[in-house]
N, C-alpha and C positions, 0 to 999 in steps of 0.2 A: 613443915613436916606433914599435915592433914593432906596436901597436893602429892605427895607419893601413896597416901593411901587410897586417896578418890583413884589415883590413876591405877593402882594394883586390884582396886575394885571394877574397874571398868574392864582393865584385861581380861580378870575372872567373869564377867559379865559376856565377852567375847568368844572365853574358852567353853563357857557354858553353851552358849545358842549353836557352837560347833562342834561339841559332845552331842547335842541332840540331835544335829543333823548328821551326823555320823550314826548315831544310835537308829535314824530312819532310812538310812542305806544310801542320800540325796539330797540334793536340794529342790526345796518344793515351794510352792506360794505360802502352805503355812507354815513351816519353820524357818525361809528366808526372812522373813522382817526383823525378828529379833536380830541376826545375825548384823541385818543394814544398820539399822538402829545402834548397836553397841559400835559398829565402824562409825556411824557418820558420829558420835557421841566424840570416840576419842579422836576424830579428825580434824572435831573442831574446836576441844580441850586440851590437846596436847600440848602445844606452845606455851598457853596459861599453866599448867601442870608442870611447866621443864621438860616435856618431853617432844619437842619440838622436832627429832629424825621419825618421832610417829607416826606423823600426821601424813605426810607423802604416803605410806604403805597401808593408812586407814582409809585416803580418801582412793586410793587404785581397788582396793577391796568394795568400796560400794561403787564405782565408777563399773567395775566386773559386775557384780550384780544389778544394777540398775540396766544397764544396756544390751543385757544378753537375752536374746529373744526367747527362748528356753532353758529358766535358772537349773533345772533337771537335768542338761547336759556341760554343764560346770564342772570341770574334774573335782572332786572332794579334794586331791594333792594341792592344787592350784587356793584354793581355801585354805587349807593350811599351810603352805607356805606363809601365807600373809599373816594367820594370825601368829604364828609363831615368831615371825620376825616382829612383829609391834612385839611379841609379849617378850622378846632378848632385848630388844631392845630398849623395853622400860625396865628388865631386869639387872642390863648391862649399860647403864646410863653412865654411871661414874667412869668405864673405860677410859683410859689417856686416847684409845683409839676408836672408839665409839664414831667419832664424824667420818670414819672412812669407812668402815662396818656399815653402819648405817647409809651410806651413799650407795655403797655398792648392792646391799638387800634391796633398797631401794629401785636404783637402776636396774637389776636384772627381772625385778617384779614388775615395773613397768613394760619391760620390753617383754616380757610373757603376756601379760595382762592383755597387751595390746595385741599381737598375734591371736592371742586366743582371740580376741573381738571382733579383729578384721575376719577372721573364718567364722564366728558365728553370726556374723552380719553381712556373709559376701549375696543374700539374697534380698539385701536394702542398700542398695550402690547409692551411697552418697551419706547414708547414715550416720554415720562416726567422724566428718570431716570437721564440724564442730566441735569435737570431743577431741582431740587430740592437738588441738591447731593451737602454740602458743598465746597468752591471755594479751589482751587487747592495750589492757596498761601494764609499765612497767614495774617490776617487780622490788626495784630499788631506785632511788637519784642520785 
């Protein structure tokens, strides 16, 4: 039971650092950290937590900010998207359909996440070839 509260406190930890940067009109070098930091947090507690469809849409959210050459022309919508889908879907975890909900928020945020990247990277050709290129080891046996 403490594992649904650390992760409802990490959401609100999330919705916070994106209240402020909505309250500053932007994303900037000093309200993005917080932001990175509560992403890479449940990206990498999620699973441990049970909330294991989160972790995909926490780690596209720092993968978006870490690589975007100017965090400043991130759409704020593109931001929220993501946090809203982690926080439905540690809200909406018990769903009977939660694994198809969560695939599909999933999937459409990455294939945004990723357009948005390749265009704000089309002035570093070769940049992102590592970031998107499936993981070198298998993900099951």
């Amino acid at each position: 039971t403490e594992f649904s509260t650390w992760m409802q406190d990490e959401c609100e930890r999330l919705d916070a650092a994106r209240r402020t940067i909505h309250a500053d009109g932007r994303l900037r070098k000093d309200n993005q950290q917080e932001l990175f930091l509560a992403a890479h947090d449940i990206k990498g507690d999620a699973a441990t937590f049970g909330y294991p469809l989160a972790a995909p849409i926490a780690e596209s959210l720092c993968r978006l900010i870490e690589h975007t050459p100017d965090a400043s022309t991130i759409p704020l919508t593109l931001l929220d998207q993501h946090v809203d889908a982690v926080r439905a879907i540690v809200r909406e975890h018990a769903r009977p359909d939660i694994e198809s909900v969560g695939a599909a928020l999933n999937a459409r945020l990455q294939t945004v996440t990723q357009e948005f990247l390749v265009h704000a990277n089309r002035h570093r050709p070769g940049y992102l070839d590592g970031i998107f290129s499936p993981p070198l080891a298998p993900t099951s046996f």
